[in-house]
PDB file of the backbone (N, CA, C, O) and the ligand in Angstrom, with CONECT records:
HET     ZN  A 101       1
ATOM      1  N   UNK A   1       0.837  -1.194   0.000  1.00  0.00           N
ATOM      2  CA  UNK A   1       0.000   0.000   0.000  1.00  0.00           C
ATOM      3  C   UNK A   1       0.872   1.243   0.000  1.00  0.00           C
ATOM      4  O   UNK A   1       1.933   1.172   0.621  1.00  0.00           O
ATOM      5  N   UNK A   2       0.641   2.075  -0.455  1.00  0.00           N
ATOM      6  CA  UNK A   2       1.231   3.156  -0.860  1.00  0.00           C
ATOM      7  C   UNK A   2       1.096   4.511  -0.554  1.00  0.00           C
ATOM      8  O   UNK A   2       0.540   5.218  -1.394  1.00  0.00           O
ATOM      9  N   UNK A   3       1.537   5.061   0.587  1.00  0.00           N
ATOM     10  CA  UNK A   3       1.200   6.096   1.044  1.00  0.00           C
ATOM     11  C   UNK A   3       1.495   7.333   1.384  1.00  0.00           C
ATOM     12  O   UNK A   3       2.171   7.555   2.388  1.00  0.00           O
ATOM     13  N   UNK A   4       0.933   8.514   0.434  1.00  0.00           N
ATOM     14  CA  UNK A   4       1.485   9.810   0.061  1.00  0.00           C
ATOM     15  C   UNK A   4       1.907  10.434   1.451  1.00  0.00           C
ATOM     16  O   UNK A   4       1.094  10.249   2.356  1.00  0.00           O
ATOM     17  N   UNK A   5       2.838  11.014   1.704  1.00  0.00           N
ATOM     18  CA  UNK A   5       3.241  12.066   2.647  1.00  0.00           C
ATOM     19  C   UNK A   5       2.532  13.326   1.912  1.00  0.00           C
ATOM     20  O   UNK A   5       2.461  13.702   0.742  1.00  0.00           O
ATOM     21  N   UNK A   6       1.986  13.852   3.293  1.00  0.00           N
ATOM     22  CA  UNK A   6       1.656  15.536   2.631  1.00  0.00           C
ATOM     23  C   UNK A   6       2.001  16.494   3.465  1.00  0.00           C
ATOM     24  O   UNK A   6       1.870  16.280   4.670  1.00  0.00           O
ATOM     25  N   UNK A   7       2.396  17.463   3.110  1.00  0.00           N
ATOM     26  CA  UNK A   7       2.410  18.595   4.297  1.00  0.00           C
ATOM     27  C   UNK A   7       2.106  20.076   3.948  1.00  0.00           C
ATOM     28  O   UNK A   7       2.422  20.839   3.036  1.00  0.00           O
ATOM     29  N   UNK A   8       1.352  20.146   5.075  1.00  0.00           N
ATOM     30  CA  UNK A   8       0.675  21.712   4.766  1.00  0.00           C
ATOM     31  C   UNK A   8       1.448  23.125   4.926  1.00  0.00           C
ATOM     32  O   UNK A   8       1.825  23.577   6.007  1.00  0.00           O
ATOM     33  N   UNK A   9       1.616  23.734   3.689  1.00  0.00           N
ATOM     34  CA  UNK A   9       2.623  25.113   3.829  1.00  0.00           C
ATOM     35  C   UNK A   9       1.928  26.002   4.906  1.00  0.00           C
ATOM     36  O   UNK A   9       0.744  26.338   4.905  1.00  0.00           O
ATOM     37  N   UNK A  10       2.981  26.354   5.919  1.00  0.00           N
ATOM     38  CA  UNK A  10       2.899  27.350   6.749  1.00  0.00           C
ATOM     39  C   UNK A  10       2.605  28.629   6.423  1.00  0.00           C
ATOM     40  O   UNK A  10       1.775  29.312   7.023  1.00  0.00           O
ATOM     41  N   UNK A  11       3.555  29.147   5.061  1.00  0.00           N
ATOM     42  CA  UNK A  11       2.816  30.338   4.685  1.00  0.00           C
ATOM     43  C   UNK A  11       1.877  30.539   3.866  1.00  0.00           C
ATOM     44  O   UNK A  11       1.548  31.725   3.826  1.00  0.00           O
ATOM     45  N   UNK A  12       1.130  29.659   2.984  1.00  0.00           N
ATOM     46  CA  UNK A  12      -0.203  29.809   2.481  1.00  0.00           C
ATOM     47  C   UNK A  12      -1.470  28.957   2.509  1.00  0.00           C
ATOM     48  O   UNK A  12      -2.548  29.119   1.938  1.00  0.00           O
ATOM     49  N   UNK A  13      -0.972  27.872   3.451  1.00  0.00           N
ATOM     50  CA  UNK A  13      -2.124  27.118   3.646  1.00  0.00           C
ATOM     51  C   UNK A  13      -2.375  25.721   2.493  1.00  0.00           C
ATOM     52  O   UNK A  13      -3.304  24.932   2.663  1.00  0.00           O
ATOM     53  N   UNK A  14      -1.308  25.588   1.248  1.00  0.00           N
ATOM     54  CA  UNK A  14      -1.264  25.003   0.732  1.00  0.00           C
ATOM     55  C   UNK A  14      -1.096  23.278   1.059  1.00  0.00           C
ATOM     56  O   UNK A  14      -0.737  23.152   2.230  1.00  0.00           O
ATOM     57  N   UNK A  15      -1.231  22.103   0.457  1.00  0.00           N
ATOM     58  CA  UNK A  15      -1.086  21.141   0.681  1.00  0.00           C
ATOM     59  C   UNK A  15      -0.151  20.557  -0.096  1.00  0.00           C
ATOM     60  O   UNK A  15      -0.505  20.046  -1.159  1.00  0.00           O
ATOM     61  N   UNK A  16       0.987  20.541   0.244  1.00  0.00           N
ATOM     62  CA  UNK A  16       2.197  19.557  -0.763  1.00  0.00           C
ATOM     63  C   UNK A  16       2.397  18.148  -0.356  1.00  0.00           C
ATOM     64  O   UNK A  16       2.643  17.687   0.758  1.00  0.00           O
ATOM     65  N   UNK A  17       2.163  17.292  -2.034  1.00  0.00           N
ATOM     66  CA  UNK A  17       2.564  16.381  -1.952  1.00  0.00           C
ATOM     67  C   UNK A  17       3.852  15.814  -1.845  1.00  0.00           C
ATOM     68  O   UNK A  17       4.568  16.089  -2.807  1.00  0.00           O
ATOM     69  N   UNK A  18       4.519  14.909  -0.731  1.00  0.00           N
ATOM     70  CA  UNK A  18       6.242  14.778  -1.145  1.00  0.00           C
ATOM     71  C   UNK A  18       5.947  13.240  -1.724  1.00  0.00           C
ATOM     72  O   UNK A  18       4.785  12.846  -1.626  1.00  0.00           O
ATOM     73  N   UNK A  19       6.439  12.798  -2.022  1.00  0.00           N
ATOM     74  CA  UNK A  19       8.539  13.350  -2.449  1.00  0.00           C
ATOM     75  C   UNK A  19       8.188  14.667  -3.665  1.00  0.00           C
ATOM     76  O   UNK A  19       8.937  15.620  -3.883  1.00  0.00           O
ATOM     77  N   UNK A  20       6.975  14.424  -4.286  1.00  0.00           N
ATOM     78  CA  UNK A  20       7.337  15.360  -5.894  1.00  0.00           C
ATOM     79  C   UNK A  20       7.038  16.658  -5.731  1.00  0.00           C
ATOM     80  O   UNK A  20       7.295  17.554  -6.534  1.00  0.00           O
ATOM     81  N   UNK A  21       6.443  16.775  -4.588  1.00  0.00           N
ATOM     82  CA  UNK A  21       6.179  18.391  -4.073  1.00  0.00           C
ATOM     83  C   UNK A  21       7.671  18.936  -3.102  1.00  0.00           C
ATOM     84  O   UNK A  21       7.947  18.743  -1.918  1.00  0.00           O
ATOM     85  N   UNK A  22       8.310  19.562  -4.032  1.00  0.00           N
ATOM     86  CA  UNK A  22       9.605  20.642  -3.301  1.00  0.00           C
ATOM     87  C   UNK A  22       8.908  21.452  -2.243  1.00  0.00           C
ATOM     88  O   UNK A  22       7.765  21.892  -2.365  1.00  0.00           O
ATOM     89  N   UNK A  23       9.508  21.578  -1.432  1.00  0.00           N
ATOM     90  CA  UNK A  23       9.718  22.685   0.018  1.00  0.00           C
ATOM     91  C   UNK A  23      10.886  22.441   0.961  1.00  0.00           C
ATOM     92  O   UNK A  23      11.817  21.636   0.994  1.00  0.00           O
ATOM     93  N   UNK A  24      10.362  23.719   1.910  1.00  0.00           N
ATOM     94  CA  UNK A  24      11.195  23.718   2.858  1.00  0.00           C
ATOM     95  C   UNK A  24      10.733  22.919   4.329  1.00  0.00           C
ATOM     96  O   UNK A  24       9.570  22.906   4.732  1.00  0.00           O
ATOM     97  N   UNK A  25      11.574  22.439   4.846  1.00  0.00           N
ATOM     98  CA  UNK A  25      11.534  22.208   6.033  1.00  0.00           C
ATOM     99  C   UNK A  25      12.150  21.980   7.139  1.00  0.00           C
ATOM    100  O   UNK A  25      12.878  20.990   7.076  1.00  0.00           O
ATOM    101  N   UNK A  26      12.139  22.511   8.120  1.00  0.00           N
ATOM    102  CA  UNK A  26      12.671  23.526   8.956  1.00  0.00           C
ATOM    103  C   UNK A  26      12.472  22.893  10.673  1.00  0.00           C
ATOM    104  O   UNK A  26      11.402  22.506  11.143  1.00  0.00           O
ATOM    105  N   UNK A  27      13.205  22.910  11.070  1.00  0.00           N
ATOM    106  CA  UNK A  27      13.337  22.639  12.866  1.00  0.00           C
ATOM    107  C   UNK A  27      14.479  23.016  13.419  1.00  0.00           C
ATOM    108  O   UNK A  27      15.649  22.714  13.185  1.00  0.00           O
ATOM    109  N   UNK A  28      13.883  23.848  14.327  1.00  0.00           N
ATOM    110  CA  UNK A  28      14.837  24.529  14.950  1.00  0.00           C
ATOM    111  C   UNK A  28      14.408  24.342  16.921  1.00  0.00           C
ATOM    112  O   UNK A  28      13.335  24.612  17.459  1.00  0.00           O
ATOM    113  N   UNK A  29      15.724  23.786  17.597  1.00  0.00           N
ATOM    114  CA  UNK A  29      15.290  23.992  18.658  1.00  0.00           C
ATOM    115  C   UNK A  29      16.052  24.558  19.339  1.00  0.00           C
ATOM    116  O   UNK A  29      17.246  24.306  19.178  1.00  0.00           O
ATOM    117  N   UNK A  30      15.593  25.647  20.467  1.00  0.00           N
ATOM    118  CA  UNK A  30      16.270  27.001  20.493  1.00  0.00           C
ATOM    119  C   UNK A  30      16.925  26.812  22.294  1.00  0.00           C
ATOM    120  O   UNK A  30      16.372  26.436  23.327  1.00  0.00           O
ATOM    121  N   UNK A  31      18.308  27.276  21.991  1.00  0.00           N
ATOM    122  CA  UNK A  31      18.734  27.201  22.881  1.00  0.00           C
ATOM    123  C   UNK A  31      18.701  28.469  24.584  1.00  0.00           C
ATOM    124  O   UNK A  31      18.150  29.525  24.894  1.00  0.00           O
ATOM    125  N   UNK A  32      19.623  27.513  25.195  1.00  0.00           N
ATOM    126  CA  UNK A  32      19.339  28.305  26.440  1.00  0.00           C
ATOM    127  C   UNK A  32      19.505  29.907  26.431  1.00  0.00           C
ATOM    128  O   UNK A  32      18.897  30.589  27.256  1.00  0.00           O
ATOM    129  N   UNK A  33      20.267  30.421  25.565  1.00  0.00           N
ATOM    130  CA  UNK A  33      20.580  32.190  25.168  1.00  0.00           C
ATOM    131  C   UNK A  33      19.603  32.498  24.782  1.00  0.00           C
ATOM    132  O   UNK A  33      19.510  33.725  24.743  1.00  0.00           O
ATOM    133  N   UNK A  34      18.429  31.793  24.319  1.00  0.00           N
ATOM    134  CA  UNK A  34      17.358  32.661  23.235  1.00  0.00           C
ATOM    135  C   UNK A  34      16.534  32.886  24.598  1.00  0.00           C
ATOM    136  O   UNK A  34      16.817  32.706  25.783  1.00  0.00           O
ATOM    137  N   UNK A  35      15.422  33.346  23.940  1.00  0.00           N
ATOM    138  CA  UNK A  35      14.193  33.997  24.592  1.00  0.00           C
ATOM    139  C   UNK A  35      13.344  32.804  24.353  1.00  0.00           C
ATOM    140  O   UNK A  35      12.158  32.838  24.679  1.00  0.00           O
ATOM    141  N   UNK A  36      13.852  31.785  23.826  1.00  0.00           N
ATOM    142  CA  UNK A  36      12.413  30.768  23.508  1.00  0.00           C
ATOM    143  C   UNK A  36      13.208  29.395  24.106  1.00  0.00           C
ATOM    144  O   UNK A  36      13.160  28.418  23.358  1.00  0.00           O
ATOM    145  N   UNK A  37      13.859  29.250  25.249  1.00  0.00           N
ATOM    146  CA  UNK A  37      15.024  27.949  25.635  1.00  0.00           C
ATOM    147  C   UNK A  37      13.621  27.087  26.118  1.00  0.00           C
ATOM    148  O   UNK A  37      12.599  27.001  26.799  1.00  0.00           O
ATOM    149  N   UNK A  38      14.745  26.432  24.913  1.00  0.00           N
ATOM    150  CA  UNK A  38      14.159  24.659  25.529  1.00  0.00           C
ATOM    151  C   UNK A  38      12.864  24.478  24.676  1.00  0.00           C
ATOM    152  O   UNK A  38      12.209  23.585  25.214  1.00  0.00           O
ATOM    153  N   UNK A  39      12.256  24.931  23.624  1.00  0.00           N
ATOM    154  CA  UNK A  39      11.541  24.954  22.738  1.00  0.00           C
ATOM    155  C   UNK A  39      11.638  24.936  21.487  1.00  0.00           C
ATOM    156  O   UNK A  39      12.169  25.899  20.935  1.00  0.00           O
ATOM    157  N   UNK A  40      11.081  23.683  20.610  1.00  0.00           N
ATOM    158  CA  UNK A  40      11.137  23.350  19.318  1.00  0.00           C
ATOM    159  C   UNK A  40      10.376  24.032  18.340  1.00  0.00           C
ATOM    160  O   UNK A  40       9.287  24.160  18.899  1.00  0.00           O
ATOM    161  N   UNK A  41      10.279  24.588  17.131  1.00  0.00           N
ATOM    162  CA  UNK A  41       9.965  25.233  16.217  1.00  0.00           C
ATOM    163  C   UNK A  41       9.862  24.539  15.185  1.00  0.00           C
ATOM    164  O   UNK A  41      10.790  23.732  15.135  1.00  0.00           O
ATOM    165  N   UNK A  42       9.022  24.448  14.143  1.00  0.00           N
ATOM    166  CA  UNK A  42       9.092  23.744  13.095  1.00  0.00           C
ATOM    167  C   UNK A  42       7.689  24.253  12.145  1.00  0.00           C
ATOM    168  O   UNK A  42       6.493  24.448  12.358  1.00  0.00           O
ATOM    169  N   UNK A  43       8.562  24.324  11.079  1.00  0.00           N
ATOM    170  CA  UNK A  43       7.335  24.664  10.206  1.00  0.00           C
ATOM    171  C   UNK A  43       7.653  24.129   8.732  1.00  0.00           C
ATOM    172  O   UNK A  43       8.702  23.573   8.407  1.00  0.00           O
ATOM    173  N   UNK A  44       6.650  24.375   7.966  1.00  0.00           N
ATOM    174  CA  UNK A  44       7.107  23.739   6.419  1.00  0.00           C
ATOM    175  C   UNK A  44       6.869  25.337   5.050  1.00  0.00           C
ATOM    176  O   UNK A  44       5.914  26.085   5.260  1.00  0.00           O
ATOM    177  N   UNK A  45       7.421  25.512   4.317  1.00  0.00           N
ATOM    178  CA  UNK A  45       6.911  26.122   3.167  1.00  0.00           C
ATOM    179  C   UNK A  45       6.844  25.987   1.692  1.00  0.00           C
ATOM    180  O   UNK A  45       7.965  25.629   1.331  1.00  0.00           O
ATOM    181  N   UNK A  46       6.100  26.100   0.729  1.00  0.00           N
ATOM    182  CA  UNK A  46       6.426  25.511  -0.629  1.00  0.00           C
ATOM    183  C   UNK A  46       7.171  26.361  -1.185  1.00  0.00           C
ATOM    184  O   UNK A  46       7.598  27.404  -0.690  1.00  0.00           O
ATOM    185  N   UNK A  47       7.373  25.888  -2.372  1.00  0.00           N
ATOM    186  CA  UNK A  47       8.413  26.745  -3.206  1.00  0.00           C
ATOM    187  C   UNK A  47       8.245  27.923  -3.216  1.00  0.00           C
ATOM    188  O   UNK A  47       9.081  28.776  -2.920  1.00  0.00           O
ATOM    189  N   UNK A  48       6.771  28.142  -3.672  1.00  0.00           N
ATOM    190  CA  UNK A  48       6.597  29.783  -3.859  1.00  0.00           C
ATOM    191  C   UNK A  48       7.002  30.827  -2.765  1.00  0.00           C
ATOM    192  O   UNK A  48       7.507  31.947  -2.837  1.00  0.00           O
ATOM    193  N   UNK A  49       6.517  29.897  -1.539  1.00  0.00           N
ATOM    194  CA  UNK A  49       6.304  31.146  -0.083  1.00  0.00           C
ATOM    195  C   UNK A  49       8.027  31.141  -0.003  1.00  0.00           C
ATOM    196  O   UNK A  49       8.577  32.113   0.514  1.00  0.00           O
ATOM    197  N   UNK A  50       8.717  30.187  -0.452  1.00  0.00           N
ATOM    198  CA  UNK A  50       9.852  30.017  -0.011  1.00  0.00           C
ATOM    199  C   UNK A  50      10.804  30.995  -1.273  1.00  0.00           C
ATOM    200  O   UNK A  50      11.855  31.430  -0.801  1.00  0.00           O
ATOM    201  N   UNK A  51      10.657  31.218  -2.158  1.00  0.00           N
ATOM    202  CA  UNK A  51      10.873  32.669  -3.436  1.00  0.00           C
ATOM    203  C   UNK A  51      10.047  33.627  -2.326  1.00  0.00           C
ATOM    204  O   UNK A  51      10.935  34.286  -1.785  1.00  0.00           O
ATOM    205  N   UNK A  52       8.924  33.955  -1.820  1.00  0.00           N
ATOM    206  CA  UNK A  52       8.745  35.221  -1.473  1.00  0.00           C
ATOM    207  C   UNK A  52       9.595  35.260  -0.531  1.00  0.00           C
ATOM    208  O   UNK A  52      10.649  35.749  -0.937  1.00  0.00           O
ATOM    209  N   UNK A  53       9.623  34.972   0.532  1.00  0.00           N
ATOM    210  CA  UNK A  53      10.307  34.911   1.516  1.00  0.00           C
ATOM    211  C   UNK A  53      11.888  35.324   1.407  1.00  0.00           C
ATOM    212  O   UNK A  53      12.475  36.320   1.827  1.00  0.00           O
ATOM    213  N   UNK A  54      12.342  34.209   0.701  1.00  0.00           N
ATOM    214  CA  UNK A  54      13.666  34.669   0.600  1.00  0.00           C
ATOM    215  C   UNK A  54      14.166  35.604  -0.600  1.00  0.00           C
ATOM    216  O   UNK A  54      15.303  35.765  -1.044  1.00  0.00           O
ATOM    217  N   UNK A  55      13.106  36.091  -0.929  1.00  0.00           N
ATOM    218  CA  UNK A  55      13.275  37.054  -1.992  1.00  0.00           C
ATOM    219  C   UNK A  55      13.451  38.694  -0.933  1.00  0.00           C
ATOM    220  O   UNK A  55      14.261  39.553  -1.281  1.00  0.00           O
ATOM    221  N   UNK A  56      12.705  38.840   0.123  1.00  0.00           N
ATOM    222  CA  UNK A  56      12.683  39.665   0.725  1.00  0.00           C
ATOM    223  C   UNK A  56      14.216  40.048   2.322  1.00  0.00           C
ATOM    224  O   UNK A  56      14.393  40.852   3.236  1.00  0.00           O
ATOM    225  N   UNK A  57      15.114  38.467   1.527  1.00  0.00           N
ATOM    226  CA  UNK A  57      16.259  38.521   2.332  1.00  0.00           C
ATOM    227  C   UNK A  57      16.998  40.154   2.239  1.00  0.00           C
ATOM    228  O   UNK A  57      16.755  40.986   1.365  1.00  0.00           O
ATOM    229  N   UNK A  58      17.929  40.313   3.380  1.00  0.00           N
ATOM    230  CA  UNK A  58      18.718  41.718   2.931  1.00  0.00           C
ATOM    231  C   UNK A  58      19.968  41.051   2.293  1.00  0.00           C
ATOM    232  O   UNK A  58      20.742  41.779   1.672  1.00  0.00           O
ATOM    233  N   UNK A  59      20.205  39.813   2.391  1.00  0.00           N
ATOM    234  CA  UNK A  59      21.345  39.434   1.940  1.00  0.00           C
ATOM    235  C   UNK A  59      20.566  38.188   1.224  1.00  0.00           C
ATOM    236  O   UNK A  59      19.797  37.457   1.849  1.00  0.00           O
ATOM    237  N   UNK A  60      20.910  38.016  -0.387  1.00  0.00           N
ATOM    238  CA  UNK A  60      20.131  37.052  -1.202  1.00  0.00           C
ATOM    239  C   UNK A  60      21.136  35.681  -0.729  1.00  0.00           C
ATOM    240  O   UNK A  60      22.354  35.621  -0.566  1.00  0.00           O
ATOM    241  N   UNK A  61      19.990  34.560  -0.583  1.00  0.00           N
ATOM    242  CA  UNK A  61      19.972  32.922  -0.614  1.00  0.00           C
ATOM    243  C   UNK A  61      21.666  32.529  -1.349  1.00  0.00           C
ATOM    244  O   UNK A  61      22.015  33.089  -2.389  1.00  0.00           O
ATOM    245  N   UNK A  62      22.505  31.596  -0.689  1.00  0.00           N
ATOM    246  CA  UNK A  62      23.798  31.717  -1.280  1.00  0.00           C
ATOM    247  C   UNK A  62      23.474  30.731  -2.356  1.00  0.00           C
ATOM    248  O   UNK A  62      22.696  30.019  -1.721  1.00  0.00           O
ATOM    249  N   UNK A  63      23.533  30.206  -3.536  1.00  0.00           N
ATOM    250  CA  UNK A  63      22.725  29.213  -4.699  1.00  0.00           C
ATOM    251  C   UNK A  63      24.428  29.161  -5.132  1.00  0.00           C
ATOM    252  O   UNK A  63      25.265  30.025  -5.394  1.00  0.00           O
ATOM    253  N   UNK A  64      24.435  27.655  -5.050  1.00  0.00           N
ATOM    254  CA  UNK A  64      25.570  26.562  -5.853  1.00  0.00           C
ATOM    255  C   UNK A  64      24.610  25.451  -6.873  1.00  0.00           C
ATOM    256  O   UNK A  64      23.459  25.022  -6.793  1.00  0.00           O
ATOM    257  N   UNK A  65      25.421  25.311  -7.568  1.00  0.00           N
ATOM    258  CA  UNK A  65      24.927  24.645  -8.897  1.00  0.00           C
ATOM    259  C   UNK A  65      25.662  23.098  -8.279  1.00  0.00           C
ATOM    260  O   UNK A  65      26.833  23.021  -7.907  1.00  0.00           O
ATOM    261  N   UNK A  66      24.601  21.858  -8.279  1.00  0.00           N
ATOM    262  CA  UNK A  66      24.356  20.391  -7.737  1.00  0.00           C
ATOM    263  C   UNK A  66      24.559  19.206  -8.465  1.00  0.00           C
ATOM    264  O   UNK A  66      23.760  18.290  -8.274  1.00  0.00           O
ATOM    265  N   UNK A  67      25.862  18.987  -9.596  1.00  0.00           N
ATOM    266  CA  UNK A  67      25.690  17.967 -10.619  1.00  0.00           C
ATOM    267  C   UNK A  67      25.023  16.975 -10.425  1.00  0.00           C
ATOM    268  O   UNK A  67      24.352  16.406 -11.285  1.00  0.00           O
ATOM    269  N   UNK A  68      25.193  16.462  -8.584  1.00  0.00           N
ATOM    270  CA  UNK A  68      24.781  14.873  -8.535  1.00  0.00           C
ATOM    271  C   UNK A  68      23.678  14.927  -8.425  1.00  0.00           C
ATOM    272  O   UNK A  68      23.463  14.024  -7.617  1.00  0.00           O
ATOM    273  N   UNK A  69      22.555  15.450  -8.716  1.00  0.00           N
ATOM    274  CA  UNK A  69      20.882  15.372  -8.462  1.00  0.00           C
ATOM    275  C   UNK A  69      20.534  14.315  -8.952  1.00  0.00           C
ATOM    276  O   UNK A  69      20.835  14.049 -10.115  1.00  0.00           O
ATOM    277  N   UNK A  70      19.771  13.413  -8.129  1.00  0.00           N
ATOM    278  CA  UNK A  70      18.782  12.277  -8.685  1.00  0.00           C
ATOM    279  C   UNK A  70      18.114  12.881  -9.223  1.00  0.00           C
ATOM    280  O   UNK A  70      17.168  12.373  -9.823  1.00  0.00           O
TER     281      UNK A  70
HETATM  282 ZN    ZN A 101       3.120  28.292   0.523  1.00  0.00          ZN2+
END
């Protein structure tokens, strides 16, 4: 039986299918210096929110070119 993973984008509410649906995903658990110690974070975004988003960086996304891609 065969069974799709999905996960819902954080920033638009979207539903991505994986493996063939690209996004981000993200966990972060924040240490004792932060304001949030001892608490996990996690969220998902699709491609698009993930172009807006990091489109609005002050310093743009560092992008290397990946020969070995499956
Ligand atoms: Zn999205």
């Amino acid at each position: 039986m065969e069974q799709k993973e999905t996960r819902i984008c954080n920033g638009c509410g979207k539903t991505v299918e994986l493996p063939f649906g690209e996004g981000l995903s993200v966990e972060k658990t924040w240490g004792y210096f932060s304001g949030k110690d001892g608490e996990r974070h996690s969220f998902f975004l699709c491609e698009d929110c993930y172009d807006r988003i990091t489109a609005a960086f002050a310093v743009p996304v560092k992008i290397r070119e990946v020969t070995e891609l499956l």
